[in-house]
Structures are given as C-alpha cells and as structure tokens.
C-alpha positions as CSV (number, residue, x, y, z in Angstrom):
1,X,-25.8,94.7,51.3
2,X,-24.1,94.1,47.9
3,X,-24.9,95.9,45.0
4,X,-25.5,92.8,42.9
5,X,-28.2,91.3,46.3
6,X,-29.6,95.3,45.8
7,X,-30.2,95.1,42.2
8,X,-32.1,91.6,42.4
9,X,-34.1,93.0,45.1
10,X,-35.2,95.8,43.1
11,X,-35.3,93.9,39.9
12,X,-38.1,92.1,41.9
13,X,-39.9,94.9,43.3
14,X,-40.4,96.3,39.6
15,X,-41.6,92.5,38.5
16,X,-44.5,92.7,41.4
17,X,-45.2,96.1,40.7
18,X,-45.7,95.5,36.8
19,X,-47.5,91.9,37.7
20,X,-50.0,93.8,40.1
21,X,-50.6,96.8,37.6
22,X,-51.1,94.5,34.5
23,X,-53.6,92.1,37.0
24,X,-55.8,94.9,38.2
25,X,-55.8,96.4,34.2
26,X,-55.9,93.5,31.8
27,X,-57.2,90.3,32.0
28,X,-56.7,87.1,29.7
29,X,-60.2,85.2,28.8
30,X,-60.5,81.8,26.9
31,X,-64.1,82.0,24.2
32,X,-66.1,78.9,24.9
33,X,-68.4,77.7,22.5
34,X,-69.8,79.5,19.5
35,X,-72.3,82.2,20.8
36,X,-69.7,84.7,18.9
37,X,-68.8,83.2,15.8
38,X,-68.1,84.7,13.6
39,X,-66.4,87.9,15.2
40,X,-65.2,85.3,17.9
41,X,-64.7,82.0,17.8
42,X,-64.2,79.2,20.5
43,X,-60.7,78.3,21.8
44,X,-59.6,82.0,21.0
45,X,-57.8,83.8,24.2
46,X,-58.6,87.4,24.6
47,X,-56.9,90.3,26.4
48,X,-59.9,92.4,27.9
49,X,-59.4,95.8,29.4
50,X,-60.2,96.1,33.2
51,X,-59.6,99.8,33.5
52,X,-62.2,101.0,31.1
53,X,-65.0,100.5,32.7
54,X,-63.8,100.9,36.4
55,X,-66.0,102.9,38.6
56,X,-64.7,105.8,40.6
57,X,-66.3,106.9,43.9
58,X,-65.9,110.6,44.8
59,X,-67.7,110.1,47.9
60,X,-64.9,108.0,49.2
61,X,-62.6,109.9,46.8
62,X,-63.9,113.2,49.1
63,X,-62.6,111.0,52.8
64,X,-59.2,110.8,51.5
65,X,-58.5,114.0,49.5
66,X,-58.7,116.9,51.7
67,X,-60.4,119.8,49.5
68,X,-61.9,117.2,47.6
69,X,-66.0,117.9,48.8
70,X,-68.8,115.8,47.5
71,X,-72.2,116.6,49.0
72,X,-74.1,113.8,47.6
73,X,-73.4,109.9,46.6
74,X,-71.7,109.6,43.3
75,X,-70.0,107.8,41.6
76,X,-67.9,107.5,37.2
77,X,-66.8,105.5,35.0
78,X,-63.0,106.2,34.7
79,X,-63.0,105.9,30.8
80,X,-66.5,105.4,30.0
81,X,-69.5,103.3,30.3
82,X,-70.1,100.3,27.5
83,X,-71.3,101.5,24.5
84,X,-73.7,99.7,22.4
85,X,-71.9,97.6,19.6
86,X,-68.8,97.1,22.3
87,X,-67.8,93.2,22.8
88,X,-67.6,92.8,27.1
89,X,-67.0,90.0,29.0
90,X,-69.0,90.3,32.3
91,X,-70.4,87.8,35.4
92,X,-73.2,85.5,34.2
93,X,-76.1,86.9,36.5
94,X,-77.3,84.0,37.0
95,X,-74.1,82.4,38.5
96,X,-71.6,85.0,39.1
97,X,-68.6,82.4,39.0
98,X,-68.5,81.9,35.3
99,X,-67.7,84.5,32.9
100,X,-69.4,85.5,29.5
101,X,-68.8,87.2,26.4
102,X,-71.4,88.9,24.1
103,X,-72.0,92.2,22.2
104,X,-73.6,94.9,24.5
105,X,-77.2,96.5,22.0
106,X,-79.2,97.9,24.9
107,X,-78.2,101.2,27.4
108,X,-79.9,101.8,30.4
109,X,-83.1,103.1,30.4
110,X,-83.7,101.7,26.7
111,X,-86.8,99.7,26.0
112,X,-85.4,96.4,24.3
113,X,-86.8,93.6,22.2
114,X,-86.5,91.1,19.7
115,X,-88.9,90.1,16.5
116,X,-88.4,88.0,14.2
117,X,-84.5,88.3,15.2
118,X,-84.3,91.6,14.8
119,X,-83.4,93.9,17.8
120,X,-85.5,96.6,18.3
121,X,-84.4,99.7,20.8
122,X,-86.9,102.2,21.5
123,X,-89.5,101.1,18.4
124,X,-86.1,101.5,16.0
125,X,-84.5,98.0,14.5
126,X,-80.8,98.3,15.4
127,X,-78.5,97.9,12.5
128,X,-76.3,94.9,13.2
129,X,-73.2,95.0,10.6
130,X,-71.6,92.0,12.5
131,X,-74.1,89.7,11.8
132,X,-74.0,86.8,9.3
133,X,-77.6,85.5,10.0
134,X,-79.7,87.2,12.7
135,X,-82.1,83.7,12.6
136,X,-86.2,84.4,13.6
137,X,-85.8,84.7,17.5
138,X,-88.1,86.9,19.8
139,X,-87.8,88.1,23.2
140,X,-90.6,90.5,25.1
141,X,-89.6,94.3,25.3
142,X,-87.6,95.2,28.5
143,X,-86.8,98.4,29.7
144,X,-83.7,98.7,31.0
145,X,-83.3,100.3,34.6
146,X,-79.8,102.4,35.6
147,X,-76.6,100.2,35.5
148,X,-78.4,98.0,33.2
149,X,-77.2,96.1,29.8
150,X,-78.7,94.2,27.0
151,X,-76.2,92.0,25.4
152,X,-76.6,89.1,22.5
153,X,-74.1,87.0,21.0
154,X,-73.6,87.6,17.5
155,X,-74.3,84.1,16.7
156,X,-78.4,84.7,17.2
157,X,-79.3,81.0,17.2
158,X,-76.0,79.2,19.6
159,X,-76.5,82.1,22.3
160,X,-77.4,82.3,25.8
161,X,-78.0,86.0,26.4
162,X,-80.4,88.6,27.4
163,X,-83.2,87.3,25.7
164,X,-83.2,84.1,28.1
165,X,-82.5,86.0,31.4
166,X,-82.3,89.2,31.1
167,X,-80.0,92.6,31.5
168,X,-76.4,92.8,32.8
169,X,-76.4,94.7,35.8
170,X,-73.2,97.2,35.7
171,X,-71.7,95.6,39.0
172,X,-71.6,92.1,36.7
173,X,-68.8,94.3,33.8
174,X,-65.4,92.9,34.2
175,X,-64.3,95.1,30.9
176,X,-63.9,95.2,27.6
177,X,-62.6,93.0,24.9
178,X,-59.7,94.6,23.2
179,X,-57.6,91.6,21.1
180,X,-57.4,88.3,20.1
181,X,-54.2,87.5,21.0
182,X,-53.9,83.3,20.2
183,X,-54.1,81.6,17.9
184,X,-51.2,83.3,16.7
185,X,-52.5,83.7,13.0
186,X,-55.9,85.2,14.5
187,X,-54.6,88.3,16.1
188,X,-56.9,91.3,15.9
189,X,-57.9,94.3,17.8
190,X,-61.9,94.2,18.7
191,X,-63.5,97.5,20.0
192,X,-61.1,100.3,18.6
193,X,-62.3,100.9,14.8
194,X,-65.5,99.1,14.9
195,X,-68.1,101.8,13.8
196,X,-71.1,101.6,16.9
197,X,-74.2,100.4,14.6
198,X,-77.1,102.5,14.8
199,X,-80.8,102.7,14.9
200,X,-82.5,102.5,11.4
C-alpha cells in the first residue's frame, strides 16, 4: 500500500472517530416558537451537551471490569444531574419524537406549584432573574417522584410545559443547552455563569 493510499485511509479513520465522538457528546437543536423568549428566541440553533447528563451503570460497569463489584442496582450521572435554573432540551413526554426546550425549577422529590405565576417549591416562591413578565398562571402542587423534573419556559404565557402535563422523567434528558451558536451576531454561552436562582 502507498503511503499517500495510507495516509487517506487514516485521515478517514480520524474523521469517523471525531464524527462519532462529537455525535454521541454534542448535539445541534433549532428553537421553535417563543416559549423562551427572551433568553431564547425562535430560529436560534443551539449546541446542547449530551455528556452531562449521561447516566453510568456500575452494575453493568461491575460485568466488564473485573475487580469492579457492585452488590446492588446503581446507577450516576457522569457530570451531574440538572440543576434547577439549567436550560435542557429533553423528549416531549407526551410524544417522545419531538424535542423541547425549557428552564428546569423543580428536583425530584420537590413539591411544585404555580400561583398567580409565581413558582412555588416546597411553600418558598422561587426567584426567577430570567423573567421579563411571569403573567397570572396557576398549576396544582406536584410532588416530584425520583428522576423527575419540573420545567417552564421562561416565556410564562407562549409555553407548553409542566404545568399542562406534568414532570420530565430523567430517561426523557437529552442534555443541556450550552450556546447559541447562529445567528452569527447572537452567539452566547447559556448554562456556565448563570447564577442558579434561589428560593425567597
């Protein structure tokens, strides 16, 4: 084989290997509509990180690493779970082939609500720096069970969101928003310096 044939070849081999590690960590996704505006706005494409929220087995972990032992089921995020204030993109629960974005405000094994369009975890209204206008909505308290999420689009009164149908479930997380990468002049990084809003 010639050296030029073997450099192509491995040329492509690194191209695949790059393509399959940037599919299986980041992910593009196009905003539709305006259930974010203003921190997001539709026709915006962002780059959301896949890794972060990837769950690790160490049961199955335990069958392929020999002194690896795990007595019981369990199972990690690799990073770390969402954290309220985060911006995720995640499967609709209601039909898992379309894709959502919204602002994750309740943790498992919160008790959730809205009044008068202010969100309420555990009897405490969460202060919401990213809102413009929270409108008047209300939802019924939920408590959220394990693997559970409450999310809202910061745009109170254009969003379909937990108040209509309910928690995320943790199997439904396909990662979290990290930039705006088009338009061109709207680049920004979402989820690094945000300060997580707390309970008042």
């Amino acid at each position: 084989m010639s050296r030029v044939a073997r450099e192509i070849i491995e040329a492509v081999v690194l191209a695949v290997v790059v393509f399959m590690l940037l599919q299986t960590s980041v992910r593009n996704f196009k905003v539709d509509g305006s259930s974010m505006d203003p921190t997001l706005e539709g026709g915006q494409y962002l780059l959301v990180n896949r890794l972060v929220y990837f769950k690790i087995d160490f049961q199955r972990l335990s069958r392929i690493v020999p002194f690896w032992e795990v007595e019981e089921e369990s199972s990690r995020f690799a990073l770390h779970a969402p954290n309220r204030g985060e911006i995720i993109v995640f499967e609709y629960p209601l039909d898992p082939r379309k894709d959502f974005v919204k602002r994750v405000v309740g943790l498992p094994g919160e008790v959730v609500e809205v009044r008068n369009g202010d969100v309420i975890v555990n009897g405490n209204i969460l202060e919401e720096p990213y809102i413009t206008e929270k409108g008047n909505s209300n939802a019924d308290p939920l408590r959220l069970k394990d693997g559970e999420y409450y999310v809202l689009g910061d745009n109170r009164d254009r969003s379909n969101d937990s108040r209509n149908w309910g928690a995320v479930p943790e199997a439904n997380l396909q990662g979290k928003v990290w930039m705006v990468y088009w338009p061109a002049p709207g680049i920004q990084f979402l989820n690094i310096l945000d300060r997580v809003p707390g309970l008042g």
